[in-house]
C-alpha positions in Angstrom: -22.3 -30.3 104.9 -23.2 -33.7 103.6 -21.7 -33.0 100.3 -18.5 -32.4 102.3 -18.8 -35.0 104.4 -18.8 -37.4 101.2 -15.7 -35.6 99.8 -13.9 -36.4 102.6 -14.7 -39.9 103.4 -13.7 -40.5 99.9 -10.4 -39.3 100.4 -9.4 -41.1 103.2 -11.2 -44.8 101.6 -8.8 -43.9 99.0 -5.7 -43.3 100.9 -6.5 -46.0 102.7 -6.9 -48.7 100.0 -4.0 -47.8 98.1 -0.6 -48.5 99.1 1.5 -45.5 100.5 4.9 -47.1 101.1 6.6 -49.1 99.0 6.5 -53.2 99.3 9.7 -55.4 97.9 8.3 -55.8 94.8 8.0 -52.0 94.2 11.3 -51.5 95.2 13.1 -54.3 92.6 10.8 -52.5 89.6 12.6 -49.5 88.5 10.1 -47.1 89.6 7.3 -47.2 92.6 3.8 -44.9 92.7 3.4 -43.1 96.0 -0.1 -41.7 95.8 -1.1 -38.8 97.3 -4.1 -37.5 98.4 -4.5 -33.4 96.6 -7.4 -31.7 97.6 -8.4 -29.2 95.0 -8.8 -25.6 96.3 -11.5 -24.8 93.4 -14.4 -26.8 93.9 -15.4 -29.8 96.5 -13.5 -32.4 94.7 -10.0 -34.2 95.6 -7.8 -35.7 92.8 -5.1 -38.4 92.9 -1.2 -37.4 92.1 1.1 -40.3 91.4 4.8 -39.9 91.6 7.0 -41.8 89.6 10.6 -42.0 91.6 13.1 -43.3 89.4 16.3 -45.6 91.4 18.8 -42.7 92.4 21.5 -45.7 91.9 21.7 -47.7 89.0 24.5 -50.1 87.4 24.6 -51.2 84.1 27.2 -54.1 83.1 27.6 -54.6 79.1 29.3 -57.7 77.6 30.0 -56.3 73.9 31.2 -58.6 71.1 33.1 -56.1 68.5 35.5 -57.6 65.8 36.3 -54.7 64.4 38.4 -54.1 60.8 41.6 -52.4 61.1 43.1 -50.1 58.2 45.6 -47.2 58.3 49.6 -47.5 58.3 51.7 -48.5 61.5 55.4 -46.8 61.4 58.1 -48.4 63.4 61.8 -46.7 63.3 61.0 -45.1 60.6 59.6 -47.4 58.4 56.1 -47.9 57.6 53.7 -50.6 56.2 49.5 -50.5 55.3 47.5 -52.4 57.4 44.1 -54.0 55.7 42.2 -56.8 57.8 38.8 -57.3 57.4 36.5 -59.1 59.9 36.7 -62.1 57.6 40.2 -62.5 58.1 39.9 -61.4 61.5 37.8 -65.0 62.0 40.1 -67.1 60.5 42.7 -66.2 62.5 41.2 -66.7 65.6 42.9 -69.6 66.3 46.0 -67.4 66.9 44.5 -65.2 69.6 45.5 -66.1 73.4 42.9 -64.2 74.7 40.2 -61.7 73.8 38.3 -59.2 76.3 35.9 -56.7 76.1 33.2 -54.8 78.3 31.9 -52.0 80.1 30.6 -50.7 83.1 28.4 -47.8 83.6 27.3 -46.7 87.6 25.1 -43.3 87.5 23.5 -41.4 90.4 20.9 -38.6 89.4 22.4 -36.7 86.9 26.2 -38.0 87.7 27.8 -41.1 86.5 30.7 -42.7 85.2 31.5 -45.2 82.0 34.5 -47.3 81.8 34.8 -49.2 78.6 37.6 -51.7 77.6 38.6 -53.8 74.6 41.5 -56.3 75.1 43.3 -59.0 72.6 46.4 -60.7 72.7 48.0 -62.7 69.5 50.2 -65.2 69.7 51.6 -66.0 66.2 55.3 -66.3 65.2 54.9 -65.9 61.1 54.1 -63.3 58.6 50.6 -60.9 59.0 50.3 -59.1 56.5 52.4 -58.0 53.6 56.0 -56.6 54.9 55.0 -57.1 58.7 56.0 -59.8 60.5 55.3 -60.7 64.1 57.6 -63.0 66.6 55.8 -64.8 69.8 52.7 -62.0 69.8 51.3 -59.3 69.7 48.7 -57.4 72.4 46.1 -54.0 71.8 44.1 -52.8 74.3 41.7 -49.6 74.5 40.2 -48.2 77.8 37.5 -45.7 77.7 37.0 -43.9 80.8 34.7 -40.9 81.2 32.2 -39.0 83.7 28.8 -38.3 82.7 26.4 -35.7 83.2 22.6 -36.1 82.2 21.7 -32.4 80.6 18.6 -33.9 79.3 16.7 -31.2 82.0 18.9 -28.5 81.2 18.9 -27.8 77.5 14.9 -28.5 78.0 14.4 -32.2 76.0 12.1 -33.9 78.6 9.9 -30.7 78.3 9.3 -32.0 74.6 9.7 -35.8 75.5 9.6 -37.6 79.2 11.8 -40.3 77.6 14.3 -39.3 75.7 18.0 -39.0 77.2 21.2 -36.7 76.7 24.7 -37.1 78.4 27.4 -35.1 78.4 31.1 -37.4 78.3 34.1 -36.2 79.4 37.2 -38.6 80.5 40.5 -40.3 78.7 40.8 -42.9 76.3 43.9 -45.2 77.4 45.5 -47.1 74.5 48.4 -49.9 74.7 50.7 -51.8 71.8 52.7 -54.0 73.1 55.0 -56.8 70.5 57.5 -58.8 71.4 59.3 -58.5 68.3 57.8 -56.7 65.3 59.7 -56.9 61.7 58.4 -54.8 59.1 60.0 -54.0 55.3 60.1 -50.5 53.7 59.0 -50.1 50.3 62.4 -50.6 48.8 62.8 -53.7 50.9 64.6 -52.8 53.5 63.5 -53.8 56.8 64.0 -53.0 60.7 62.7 -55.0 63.9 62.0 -53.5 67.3 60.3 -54.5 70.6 58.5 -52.9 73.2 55.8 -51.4 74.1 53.8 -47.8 73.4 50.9 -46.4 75.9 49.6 -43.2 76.0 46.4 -41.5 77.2 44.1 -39.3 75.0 41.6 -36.8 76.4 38.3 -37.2 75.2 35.1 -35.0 75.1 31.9 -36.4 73.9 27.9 -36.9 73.6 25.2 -39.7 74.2 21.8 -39.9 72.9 19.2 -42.1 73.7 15.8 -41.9 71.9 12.7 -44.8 72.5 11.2 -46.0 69.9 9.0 -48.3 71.2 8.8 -49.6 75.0 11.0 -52.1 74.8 13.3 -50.7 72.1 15.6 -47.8 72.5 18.2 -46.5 69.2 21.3 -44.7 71.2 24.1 -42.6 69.7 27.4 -41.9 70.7 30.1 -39.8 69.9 33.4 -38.2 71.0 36.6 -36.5 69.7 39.9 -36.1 71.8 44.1 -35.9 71.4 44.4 -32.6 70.2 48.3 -32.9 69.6 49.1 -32.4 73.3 52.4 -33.7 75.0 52.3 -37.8 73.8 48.9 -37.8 72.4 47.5 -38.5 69.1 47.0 -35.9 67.3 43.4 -36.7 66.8 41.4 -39.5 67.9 37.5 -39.5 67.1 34.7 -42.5 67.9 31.2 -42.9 66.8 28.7 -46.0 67.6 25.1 -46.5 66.9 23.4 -49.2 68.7 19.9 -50.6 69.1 19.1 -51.6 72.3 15.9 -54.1 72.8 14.9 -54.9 76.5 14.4 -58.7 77.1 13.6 -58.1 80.6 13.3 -56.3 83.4 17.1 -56.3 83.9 18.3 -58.0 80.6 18.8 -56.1 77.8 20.3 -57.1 74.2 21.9 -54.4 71.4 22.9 -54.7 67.6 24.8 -51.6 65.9 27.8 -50.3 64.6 31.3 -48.8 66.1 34.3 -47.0 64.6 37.1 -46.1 66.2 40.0 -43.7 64.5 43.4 -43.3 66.3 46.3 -41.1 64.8 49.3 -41.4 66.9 52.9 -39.9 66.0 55.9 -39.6 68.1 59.8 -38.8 67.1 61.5 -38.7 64.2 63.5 -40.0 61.4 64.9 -43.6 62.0 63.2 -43.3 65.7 59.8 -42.4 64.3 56.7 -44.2 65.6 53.2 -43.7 63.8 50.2 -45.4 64.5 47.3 -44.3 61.7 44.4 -46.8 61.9 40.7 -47.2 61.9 39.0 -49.4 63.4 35.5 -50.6 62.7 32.8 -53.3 62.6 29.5 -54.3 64.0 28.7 -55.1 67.8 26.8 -57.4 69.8 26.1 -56.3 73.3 24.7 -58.3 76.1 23.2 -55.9 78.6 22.4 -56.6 82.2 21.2 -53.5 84.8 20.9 -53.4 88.3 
């Protein structure tokens, strides 16, 4: 009787000196410990079960700084010229960019979510490129990724091995936009046409993410995703891959170094009204992270 006595008086000092609902500071860390007190069935002995809750909502804002290369062809009315600029030449042209934007926004609850990523420049230049392409009053590129997300990290069984790790599922569009005011390029026998005008179009795009820790505060993550497929206006095959290291500054701060390459092969009409767009795209990133 007094042995049960003790057992019991134990439990409740214990739920009584330990915190069972959460203060403010619990709730800005991005999980809490609600004890609870387990009495064991085999035995006069009781045992303490802590709870990790993770945030059901989060929000994730990146500010990423890719200047990436660019080689492939472009084809306008039927003519078509290499492209070739490397991320030196990139820089020493930037005085000839109006503007440059690029980020991305990720919101995910439970397992759901949704990533929207955009990369933005305009150039205004009125001379010669590259060889056999010249540009009059600009030039403007833009990319939009857009996807939902679904965390299968649970379903294909990779917590059971490791608590940490993380795999998504992508599935969404990729938006893409050229837009020149007047574009002049010359042929190979040097002949040469000028149009204007614009080209969008909107690729669909299936993909992966993997995220792996490495230590606490760093995380390597890996993402990849293929999409066109020829249909209607789209390319006929689009494909992206990045690598990034990710190392947490603080609590909602976080900073990442890798490596993106993005390949687009677009191709519409025909003949003198032919439009191709074959390019790769590709450089390193810096990402500033912040997460809510």
């Amino acid at each position: 009787m007094s042995r049960l006595s003790s057992v019991a008086g134990l439990a409740i000092l214990t739920v009584v000196n330990l915190p069972v609902t959460a203060t403010a500071e619990n709730l800005r860390s991005e999980c809490f410990v609600e004890p609870t007190a387990v009495f064991s069935e085999c035995g006069s002995s009781c045992s303490l079960v802590e709870e990790c809750r993770q945030p059901e909502l989060e929000c994730k804002f990146d500010i990423p700084g890719w200047v990436p290369e660019m080689h492939g062809t472009t084809t306008v009315r039927g003519r078509t010229a290499n492209v070739n600029v490397s991320t030196r030449e990139i820089f020493e042209s930037i005085s000839d960019f109006n503007f440059i934007f690029s980020g991305q926004l990720e919101v995910s609850y439970k397992k759901w979510g949704f990533l929207a990523n955009g990369y933005y420049y305009n150039l205004g230049v009125d001379r010669s490129v590259l060889p056999r392409i010249d540009l009059t009053a600009g030039f403007a590129q833009a990319i939009v990724d857009f996807a939902a997300i679904y965390n299968v990290s649970e379903d294909i069984g990779l917590t059971d091995w490791n608590q940490s790790m993380e795999a998504d599922v992508l599935l969404g569009g990729r938006y893409n936009l050229l837009d020149t005011n007047e574009i002049t390029i010359t042929g190979p026998r040097g002949r040469s046409v000028t149009a204007a005008g614009s080209r969008q179009w909107v690729d669909p795009i299936i993909g992966g993410r993997f995220r792996a820790p490495v230590t606490d505060d760093f995380w390597l993550t890996f993402r990849g995703d293929v999409g066109g497929f020829g249909i209607g206006s789209c390319s006929q095959l689009t494909y992206n891959i990045e690598a990034l290291g990710r190392f947490q500054c603080s609590e909602h701060c976080q900073l990442s170094l890798g490596y993106r390459l993005l390949d687009i092969d677009q191709e519409q009409g025909s003949g003198n009204n032919r439009f191709a767009y074959d390019m790769q795209l590709r450089g390193p990133i810096v990402q500033l992270g912040f997460q809510f």
